[in-house]
N, C-alpha and C positions, 0 to 999 in steps of 0.2 A: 504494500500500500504506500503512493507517496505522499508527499506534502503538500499544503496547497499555496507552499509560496507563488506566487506571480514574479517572474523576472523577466526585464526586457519591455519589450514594445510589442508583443504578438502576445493574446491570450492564452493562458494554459488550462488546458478543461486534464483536472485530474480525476484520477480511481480513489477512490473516499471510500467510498460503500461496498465497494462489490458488489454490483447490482446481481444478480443470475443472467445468463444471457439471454430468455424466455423472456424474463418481465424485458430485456430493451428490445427484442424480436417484436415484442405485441407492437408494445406503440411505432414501430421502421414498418409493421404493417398496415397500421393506421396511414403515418405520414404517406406510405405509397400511392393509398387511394388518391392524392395532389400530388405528390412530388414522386416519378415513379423510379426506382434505379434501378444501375445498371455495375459488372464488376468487368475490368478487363485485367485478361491475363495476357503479357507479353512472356512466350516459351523458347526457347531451343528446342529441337525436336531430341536431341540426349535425355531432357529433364521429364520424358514420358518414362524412360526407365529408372527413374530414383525415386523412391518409395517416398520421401516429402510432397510430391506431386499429388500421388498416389492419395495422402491421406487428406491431401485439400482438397482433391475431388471429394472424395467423403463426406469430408465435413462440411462443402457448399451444397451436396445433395438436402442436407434438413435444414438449411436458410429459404425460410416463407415471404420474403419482400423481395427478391430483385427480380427485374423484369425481363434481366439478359446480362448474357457471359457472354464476353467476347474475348477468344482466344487467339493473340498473335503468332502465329507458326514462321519461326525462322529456320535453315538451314534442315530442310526435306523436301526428297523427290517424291515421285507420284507416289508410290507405293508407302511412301513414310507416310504421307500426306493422308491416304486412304486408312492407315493405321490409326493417325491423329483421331480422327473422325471415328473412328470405332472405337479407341480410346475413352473420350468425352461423349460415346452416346448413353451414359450411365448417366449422366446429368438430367435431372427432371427437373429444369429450367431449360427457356427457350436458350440457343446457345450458337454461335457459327465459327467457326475455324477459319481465318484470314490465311492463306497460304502464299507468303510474301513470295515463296519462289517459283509458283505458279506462272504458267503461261499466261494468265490474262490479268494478273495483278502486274507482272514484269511487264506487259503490254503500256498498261498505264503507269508505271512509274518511268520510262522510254519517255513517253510523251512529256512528264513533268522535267526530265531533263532536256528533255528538247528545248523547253520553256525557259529552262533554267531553274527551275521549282524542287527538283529533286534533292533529297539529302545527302549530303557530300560524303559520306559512309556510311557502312551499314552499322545497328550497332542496338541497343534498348531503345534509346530515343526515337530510331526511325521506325521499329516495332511500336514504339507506344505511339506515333506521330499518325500512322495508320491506322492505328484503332478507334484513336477520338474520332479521325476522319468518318470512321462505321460509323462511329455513333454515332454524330451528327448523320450521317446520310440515313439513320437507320429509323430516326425521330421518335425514339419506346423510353426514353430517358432522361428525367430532368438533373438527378445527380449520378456521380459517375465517380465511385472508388475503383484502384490502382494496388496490386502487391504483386510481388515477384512470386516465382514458381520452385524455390527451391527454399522456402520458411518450412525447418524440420519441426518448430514446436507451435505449427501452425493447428488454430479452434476457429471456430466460427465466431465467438466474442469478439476475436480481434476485429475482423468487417467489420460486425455491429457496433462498434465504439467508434470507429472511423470514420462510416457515415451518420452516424449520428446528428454530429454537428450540420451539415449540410443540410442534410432532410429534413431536419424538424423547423415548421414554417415558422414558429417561436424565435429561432434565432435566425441573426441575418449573414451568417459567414458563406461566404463564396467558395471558401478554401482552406481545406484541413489537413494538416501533417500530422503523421502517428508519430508517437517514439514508446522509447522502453529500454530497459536496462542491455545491454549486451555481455551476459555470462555462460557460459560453456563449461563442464568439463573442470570445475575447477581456476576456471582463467577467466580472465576481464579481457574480452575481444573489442572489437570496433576502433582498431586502429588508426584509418585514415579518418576517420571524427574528431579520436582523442588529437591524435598524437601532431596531426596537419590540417583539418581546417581550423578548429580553434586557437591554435596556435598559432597560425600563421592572420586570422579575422585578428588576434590582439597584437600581432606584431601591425599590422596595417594600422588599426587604430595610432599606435605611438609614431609612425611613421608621416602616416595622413594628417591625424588628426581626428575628433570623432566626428564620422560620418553616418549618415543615417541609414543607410545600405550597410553599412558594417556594425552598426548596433541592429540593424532587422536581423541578419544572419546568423549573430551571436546570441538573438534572444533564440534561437532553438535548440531545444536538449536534444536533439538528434537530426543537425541537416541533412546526412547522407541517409535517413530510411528512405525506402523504397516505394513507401504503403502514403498513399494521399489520396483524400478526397476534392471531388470541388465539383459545382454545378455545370451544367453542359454551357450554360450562355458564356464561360468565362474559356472555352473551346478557343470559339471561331478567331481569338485573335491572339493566341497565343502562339508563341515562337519557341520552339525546346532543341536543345543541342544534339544534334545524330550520335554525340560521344560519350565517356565516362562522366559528362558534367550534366548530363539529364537531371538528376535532382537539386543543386547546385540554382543548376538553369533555369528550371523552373520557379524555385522558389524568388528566383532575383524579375522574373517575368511577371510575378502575380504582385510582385512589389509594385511593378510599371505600371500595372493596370486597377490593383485595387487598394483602399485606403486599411491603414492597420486596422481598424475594427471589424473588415472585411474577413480578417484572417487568423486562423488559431491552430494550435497545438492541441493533439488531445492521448491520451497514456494508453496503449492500446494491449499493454502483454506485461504480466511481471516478466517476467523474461523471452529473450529471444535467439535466435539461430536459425544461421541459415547456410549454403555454402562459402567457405573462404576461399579466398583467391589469393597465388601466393604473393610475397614479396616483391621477387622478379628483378631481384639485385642486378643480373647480367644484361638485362633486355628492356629496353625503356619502351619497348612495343607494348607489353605483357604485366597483366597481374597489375597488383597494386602500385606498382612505377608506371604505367600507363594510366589508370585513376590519380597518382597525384598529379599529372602534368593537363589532364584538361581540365582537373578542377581552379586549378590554381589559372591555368588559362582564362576559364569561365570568369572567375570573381575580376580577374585585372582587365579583362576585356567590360565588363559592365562599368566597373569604376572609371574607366577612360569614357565611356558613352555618357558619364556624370559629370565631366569634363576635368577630372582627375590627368595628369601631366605625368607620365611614368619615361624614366629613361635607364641606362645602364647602373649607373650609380645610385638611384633609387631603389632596384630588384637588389643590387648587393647589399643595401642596408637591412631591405626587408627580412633577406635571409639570413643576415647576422643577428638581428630581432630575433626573428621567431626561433633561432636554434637554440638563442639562451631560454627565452621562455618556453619551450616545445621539453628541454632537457629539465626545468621545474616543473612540467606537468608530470614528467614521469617519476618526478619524487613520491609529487602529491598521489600519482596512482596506486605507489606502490605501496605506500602507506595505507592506503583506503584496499585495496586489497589481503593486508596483515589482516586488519583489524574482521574483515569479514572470513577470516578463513581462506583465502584464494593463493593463486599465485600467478605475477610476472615477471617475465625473464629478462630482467634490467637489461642483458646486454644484446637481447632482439629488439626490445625498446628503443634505443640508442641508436641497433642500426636502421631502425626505419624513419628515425628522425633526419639520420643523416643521409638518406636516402633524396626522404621528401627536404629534406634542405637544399639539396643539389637540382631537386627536379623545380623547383621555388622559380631559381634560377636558370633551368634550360626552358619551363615556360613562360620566363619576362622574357624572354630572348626570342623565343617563336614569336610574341606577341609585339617585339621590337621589330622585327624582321618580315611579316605580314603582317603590318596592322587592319587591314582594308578586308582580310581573309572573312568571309560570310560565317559567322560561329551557329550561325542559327537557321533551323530547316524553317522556310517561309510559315505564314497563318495561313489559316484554311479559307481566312476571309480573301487573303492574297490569291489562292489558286482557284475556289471560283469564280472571281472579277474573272482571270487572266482565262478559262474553260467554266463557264459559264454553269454546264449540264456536265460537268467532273462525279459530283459526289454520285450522282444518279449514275453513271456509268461503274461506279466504283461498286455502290449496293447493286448493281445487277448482277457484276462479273463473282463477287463475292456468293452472294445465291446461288448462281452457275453455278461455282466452284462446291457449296454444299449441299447441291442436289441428289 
């Protein structure tokens, strides 16, 4: 159970009570009769054989409010594709399989490159960029929760706490992030959270100055979850990153567009787990060396569109900042892990600081060296002006595809 301090500038809706998940199921089926939703899942076609999937199908089978599952299917041929579909036909909810690699979904992503519209790699973001698009095109949905496909100590409370905020016509938030502790096994996980964005959001603050984008970001106890809600009207003009900075991205997007009472935090799990990705010490492609470099890209690239002034000697400061403060955090971790019983292995700790200290650094340098570089896959409001009858081709070919 946490506490109900309030920190920051974004609301924080905490777990007090422990509601049961039935009593918040009743009234998410109320609110549906007005507000009706929707969940999407962005997959790899791998993550049908790992049993986390497995038990979230499950457990979305006895969710009584949503109105549709939308499944984004990455990297599968036909035969995966036909598997996918037999997969998820255990779902007794209306439900359709996006098959990104599909002949008539690649038809129309062709075309948006043709345009210019297309997302500059493949990646979550462009998985999840195509789903809203469903949903939009699919019109069954006024709010629209988001979680990844590989949460092992995934329940159905978790949804229902996430949409909450959203659905209930009582409150007026647009847009909801989950958080929760990150413990495993004995260990205090969530590296790239502890160890590099907070770190590196309070080095910006001493370097900048305090900025409002940098107190938005550091009022959430978990910017890298994965799991957010938000109403479909707050879709059509948003912009989200095809890369590692999808969460990041977004949250700095719904800044642009809506006012902080618009926006809230809400406690969705005492604990969580999901897959780790490693390190990736050797390969700045890979793992969490490729997550710290678009995030860090993501945050510097917004603060220059704030009209923030960044140069070579700026990025070196930052990252002499935050490696002292990044190496005080893992004091305080490790201390907060004694006292709970846990354990972290100071000198993993240390190299992931020094990791993401170095990548601080090779992404003010990408961001010095392309600034003008498009970070963000167009709005959907952008790609019907530019094809008018897009989304209606999209929802046909999608149908097609799960016929």
């Amino acid at each position: 159970m946490s506490d109900f301090y309030q920190n920051g500038i974004v609301t924080t809706l905490h777990n007090l009570s422990s509601r049961s998940v039935r009593e918040l199921e009743k009234e998410l089926v109320a609110f549906a009769r007005h507000r009706p939703m929707s969940l999407v899942l962005p997959s790899l076609y791998s993550e049908l054989a790992e049993p986390a999937l497995a038990k979230i199908v499950d457990e979305l089978c006895e969710v009584p409010y949503l109105s549709e599952v939308i499944i984004g299917l990455d990297m599968a041929d036909k035969e995966q594709f036909n598997h996918a579909k037999e997969y998820f036909s255990r779902l007794n909810i209306p439900h359709r399989v996006l098959w990104h690699d599909g002949p008539r979904l690649k038809a129309l992503d062709t075309l948006l490159r043709e345009k210019g519209l297309a997302a500059v790699e493949r990646g979550k973001g462009r998985n999840v960029w195509y789903c809203y698009g469903y949903v939009l095109a699919s019109g069954k949905a006024e709010a629209i929760a988001l979680h990844d496909c590989d949460i092992k100590t995934y329940s159905r409370d978790m949804l229902a706490r996430l949409l909450y905020p959203v659905a209930n016509p009582k409150f007026n938030y647009e847009f909801c992030k989950g958080y929760y502790p990150r413990v495993a096994d004995g260990h205090i996980n969530g590296r790239v959270s502890r160890l590099l964005v907070t770190p590196l959001l309070r080095a910006l603050k001493q370097t900048l100055g305090q900025l409002d984008y940098l107190e938005y970001l550091d009022s959430f106890r978990y910017p890298l979850a994965g799991e957010f809600a938000l109403r479909v009207d707050a879709l059509n003009d948003l912009r989200i990153p095809s890369d590692w900075g999808l969460e990041i991205g977004v949250l700095l997007e719904i800044k642009r567009n809506f006012a902080n009472n618009r926006i809230c935090q809400v406690d969705i799990a005492d604990n969580y787990d999901h897959k780790h990705q490693p390190l990736s010490v050797d390969d700045p492609s890979k793992g969490l060396a490729k997550m710290s470099i678009d995030i860090s890209k993501a945050i510097f690239r917004k603060l220059a569109t704030r009209g923030n002034i960044f140069s070579l000697e700026t990025f070196r400061t930052v990252k002499a900042t935050y490696y002292r403060i990044a190496l005080d955090f893992i004091e305080s971790y490790y201390n907060d892990a004694l006292i709970n019983g846990l354990s972290i292995d100071r000198h993993e700790e240390e190299q992931a600081v020094e990791l993401f200290a170095q990548n601080i650094m090779a992404a003010g340098e990408a961001f010095l060296n392309h600034p003008m570089r498009r970070p963000f896959i167009p709005s959907w409001n952008r790609v019907t002006s530019a094809i008018p009858d897009f989304l209606e081709r999209f929802y046909d070919a999608v149908e097609t595809d799960n016929a």
